[in-house]
C-alpha positions as CSV (number, residue, x, y, z in Angstrom):
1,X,-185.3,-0.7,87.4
2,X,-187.7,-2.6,89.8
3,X,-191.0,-3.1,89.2
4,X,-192.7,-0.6,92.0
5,X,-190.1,1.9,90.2
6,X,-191.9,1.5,86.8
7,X,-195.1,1.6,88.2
8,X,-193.8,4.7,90.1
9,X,-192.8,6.7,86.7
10,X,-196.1,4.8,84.8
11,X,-198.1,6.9,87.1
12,X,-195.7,10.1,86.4
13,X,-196.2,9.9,82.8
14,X,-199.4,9.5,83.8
15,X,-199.4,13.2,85.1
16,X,-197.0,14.6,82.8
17,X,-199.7,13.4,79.5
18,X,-202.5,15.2,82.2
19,X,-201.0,18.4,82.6
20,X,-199.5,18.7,79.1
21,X,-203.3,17.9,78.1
22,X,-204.6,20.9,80.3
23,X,-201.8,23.6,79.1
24,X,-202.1,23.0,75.6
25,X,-205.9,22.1,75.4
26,X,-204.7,19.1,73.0
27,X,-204.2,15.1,74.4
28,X,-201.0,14.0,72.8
29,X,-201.7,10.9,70.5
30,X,-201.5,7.7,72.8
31,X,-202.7,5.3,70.9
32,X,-200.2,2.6,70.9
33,X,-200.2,2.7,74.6
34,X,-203.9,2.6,74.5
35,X,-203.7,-0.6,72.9
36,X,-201.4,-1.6,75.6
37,X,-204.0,-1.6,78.2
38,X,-201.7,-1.2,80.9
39,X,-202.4,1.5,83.7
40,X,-200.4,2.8,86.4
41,X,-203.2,1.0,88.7
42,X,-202.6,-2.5,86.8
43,X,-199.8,-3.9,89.5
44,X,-200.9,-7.4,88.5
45,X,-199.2,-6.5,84.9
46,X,-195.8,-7.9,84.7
47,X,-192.8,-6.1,85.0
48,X,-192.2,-6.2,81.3
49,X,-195.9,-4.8,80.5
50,X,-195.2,-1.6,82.7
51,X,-192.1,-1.1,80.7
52,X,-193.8,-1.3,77.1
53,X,-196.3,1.1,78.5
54,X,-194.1,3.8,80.2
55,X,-191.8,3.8,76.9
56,X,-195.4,3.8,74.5
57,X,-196.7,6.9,77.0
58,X,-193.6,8.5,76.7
59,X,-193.1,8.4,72.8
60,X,-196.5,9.6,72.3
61,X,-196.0,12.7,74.5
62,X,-192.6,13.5,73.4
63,X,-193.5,13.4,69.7
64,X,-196.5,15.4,70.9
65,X,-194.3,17.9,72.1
66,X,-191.9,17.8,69.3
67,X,-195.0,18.5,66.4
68,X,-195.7,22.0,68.4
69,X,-192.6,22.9,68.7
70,X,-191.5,22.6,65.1
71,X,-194.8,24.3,64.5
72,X,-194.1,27.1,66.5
73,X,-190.6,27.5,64.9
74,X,-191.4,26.9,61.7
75,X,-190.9,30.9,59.7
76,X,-192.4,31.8,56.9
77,X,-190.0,33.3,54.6
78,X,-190.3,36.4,53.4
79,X,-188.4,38.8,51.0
80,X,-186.9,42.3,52.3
């Protein structure tokens, strides 16, 4: 993948952490891409930076997303 293209999907993710944020009323934990300090906007970052933070962004929003859901399934068992 080319540079402009990870910059492309940094930005995505970007979106995809904003709009997951608004729906559920909760950010999903992005702390190791915090850390990164790599943006979408950053396109003096390397090549290699952009792809730490895309993967970082989308392992926090993922397991986000995974937590809820096992939450959600998650059945209390009861006797009949």
């Amino acid at each position: 993948m080319k540079k402009q293209e990870l910059i492309h999907l940094h930005g995505l993710l970007g979106e995809v952490s904003n709009q997951y944020e608004e729906w559920t009323g909760e950010s999903p934990d992005l702390g190791e891409y915090e850390s990164l300090g790599v943006r979408p906007t950053s396109i003096h970052k390397s090549k290699t930076d952009h792809k730490a933070a895309v993967f970082a962004m989308a392992g926090g929003i993922t397991d986000e997303m995974r937590e809820e859901t096992e939450e959600r399934s998650a059945v209390a068992a009861t006797a009949d």
